[in-house]
C-alpha positions as CSV (number, residue, x, y, z in Angstrom):
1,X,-101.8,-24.3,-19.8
2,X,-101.4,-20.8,-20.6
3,X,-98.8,-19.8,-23.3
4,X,-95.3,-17.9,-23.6
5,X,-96.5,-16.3,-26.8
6,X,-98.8,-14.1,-24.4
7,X,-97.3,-14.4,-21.1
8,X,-96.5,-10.9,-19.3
9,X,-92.5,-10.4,-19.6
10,X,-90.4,-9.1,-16.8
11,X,-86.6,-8.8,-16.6
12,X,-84.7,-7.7,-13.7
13,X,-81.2,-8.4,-15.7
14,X,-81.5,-5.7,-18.3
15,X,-80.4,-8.4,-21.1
16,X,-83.8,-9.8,-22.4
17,X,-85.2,-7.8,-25.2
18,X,-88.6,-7.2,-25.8
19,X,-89.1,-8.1,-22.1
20,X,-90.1,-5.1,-19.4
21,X,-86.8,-4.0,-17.9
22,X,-87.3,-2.9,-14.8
23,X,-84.0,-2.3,-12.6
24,X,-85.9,-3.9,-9.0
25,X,-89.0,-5.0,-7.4
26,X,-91.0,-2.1,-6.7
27,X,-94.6,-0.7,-7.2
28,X,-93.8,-0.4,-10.5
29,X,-93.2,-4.1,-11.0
30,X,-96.5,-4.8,-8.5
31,X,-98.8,-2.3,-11.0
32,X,-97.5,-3.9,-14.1
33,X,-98.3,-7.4,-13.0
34,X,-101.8,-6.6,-11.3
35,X,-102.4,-5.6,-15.2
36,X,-101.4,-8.6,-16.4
37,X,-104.2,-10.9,-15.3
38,X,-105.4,-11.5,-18.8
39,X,-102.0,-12.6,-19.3
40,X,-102.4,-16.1,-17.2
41,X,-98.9,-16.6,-16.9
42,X,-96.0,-14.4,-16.6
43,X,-92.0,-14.8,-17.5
44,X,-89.6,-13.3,-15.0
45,X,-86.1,-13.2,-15.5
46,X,-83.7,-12.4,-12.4
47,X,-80.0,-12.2,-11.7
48,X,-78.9,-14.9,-9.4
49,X,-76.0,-15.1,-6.7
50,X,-74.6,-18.6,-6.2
51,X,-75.4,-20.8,-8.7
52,X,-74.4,-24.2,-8.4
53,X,-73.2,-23.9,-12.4
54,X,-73.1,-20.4,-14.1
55,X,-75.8,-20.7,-16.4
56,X,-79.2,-19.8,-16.6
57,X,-81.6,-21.7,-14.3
58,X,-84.9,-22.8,-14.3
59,X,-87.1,-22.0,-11.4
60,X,-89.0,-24.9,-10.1
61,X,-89.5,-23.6,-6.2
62,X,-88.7,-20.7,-3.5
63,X,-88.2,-19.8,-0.4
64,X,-89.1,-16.2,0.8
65,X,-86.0,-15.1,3.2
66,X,-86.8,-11.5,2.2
67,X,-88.5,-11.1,5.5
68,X,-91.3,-8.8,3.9
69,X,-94.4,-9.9,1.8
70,X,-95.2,-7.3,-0.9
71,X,-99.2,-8.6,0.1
72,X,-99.1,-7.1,3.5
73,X,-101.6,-4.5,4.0
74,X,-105.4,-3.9,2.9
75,X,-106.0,-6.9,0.3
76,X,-106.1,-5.9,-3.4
77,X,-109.6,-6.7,-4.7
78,X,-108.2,-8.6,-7.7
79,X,-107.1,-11.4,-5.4
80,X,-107.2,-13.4,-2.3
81,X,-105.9,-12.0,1.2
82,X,-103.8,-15.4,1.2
83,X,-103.0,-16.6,-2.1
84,X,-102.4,-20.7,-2.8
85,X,-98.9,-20.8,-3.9
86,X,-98.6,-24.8,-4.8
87,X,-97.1,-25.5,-8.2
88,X,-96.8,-21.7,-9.1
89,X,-94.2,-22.2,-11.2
90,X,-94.7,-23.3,-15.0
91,X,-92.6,-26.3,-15.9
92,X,-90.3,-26.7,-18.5
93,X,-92.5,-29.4,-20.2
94,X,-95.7,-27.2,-20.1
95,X,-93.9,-24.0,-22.3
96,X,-94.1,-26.5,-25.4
97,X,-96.1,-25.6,-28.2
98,X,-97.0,-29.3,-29.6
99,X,-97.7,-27.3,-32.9
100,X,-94.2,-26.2,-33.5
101,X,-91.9,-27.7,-30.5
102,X,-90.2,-30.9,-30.1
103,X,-89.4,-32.1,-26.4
104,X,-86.0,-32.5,-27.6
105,X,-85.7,-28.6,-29.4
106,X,-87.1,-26.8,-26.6
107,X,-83.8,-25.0,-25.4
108,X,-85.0,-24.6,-21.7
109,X,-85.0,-28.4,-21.3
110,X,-81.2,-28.1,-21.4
111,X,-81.3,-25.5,-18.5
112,X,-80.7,-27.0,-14.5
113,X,-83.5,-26.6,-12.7
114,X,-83.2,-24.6,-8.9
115,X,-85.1,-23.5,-6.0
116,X,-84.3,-19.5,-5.7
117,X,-84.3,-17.6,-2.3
118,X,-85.5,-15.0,-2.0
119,X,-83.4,-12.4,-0.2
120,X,-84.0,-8.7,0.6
121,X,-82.5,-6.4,-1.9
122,X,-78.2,-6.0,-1.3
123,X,-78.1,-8.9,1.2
124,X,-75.2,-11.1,0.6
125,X,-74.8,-14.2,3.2
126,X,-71.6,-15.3,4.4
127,X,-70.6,-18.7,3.5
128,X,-71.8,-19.8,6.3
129,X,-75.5,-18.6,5.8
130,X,-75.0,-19.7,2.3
131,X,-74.5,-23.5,3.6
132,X,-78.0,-22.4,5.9
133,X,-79.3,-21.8,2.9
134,X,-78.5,-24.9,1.0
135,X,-78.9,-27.3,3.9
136,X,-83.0,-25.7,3.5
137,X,-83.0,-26.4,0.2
138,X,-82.1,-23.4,-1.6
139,X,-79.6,-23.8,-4.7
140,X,-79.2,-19.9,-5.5
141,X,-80.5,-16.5,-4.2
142,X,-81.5,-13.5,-5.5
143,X,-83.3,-10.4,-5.4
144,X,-87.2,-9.7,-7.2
145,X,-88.0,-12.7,-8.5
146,X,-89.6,-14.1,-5.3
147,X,-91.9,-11.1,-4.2
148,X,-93.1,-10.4,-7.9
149,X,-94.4,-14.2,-7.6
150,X,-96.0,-13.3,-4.7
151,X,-97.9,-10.5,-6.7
152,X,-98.4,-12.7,-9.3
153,X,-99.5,-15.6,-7.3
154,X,-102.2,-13.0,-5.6
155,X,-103.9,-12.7,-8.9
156,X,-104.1,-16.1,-10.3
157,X,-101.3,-16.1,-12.4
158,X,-98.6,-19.0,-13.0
159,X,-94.9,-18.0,-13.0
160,X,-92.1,-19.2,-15.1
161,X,-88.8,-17.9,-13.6
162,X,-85.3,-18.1,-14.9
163,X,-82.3,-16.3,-12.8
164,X,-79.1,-16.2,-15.0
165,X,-75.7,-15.5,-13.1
166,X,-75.9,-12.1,-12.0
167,X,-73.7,-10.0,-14.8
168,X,-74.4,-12.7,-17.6
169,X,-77.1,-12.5,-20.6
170,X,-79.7,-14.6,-21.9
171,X,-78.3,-16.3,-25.9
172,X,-80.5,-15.4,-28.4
173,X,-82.3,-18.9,-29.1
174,X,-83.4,-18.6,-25.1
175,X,-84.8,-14.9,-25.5
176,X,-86.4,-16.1,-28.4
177,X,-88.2,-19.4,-27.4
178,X,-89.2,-17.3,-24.1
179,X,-90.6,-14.5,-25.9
180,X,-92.7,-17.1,-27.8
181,X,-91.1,-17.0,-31.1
């Protein structure tokens, strides 16, 4: 399983040191993934709308409602035109280092786990679409997470995603542990 210590680091929030803050998903964010394919895994942190609880949560699943796939168009030679996307996302369990981590200190098994959906950038759904939402499964939406993993799925790499509440920071210990300290 590859490792947080040398996982590629993204942050959308703007809270996470050490992490690449960028402010959305653009071509920036697609160039600096497509380098990290040595990286075999990459971190993303997002802001998230509509959290069942307002802490940070863990990203086991999406679903793209974004209505756009950053892969459309000629096919990037460093991956397949239609990338596998099963069991993307890292779980909690595989970001322990057996050398230094116990099951019980690892402070992301204390965070809820969600499915994100993806939505396109300044959507907000009525409560009404937020109850569509839920009833397909979603738990929380936001922004770049979702098309980033697309990129990232393109060229082989696994994702772990965390959305905090949209506003809200990261605690130290987290930002930490993520960073692979």
């Amino acid at each position: 399983m590859p490792s947080l210590k040398t996982a590629t680091r993204i942050d959308y929030t703007s809270s996470v040191p050490g992490f690449s803050q960028l402010k959305k998903f653009d071509q920036q964010s697609i160039d600096l993934i497509r380098k990290s394919s040595d990286s075999k895994m990459i971190v993303i942190v997002d802001s998230g709308y509509a959290l069942p609880k307002a802490v940070p949560h863990v990203v086991t699943d999406h679903l793209n409602l974004t209505g756009d796939n950053p892969l459309i168009g000629e096919n990037y030679a460093g991956g397949p035109r239609f990338p596998v996307i099963n069991d993307i996302y890292v779980k909690v369990i595989d970001t322990l280092d057996p050398k230094k981590t116990l099951p019980m200190n690892n402070p992301l098994g204390n965070l809820p786990l969600g499915v994100a959906v993806g939505l396109k950038e300044g959507a907000v759904p009525t409560e009404e679409q937020l109850n569509a939402i839920r009833a397909l499964g979603g738990d929380f939406y936001c922004y770049n997470l979702v098309p980033a993993m697309l990129v990232a799925a393109h060229i082989g790499l696994k994702v772990f995603g965390i959305v905090i509440p949209h506003g809200e920071q990261l605690d130290k210990d987290l930002c930490k542990y993520l960073k692979g300290e």
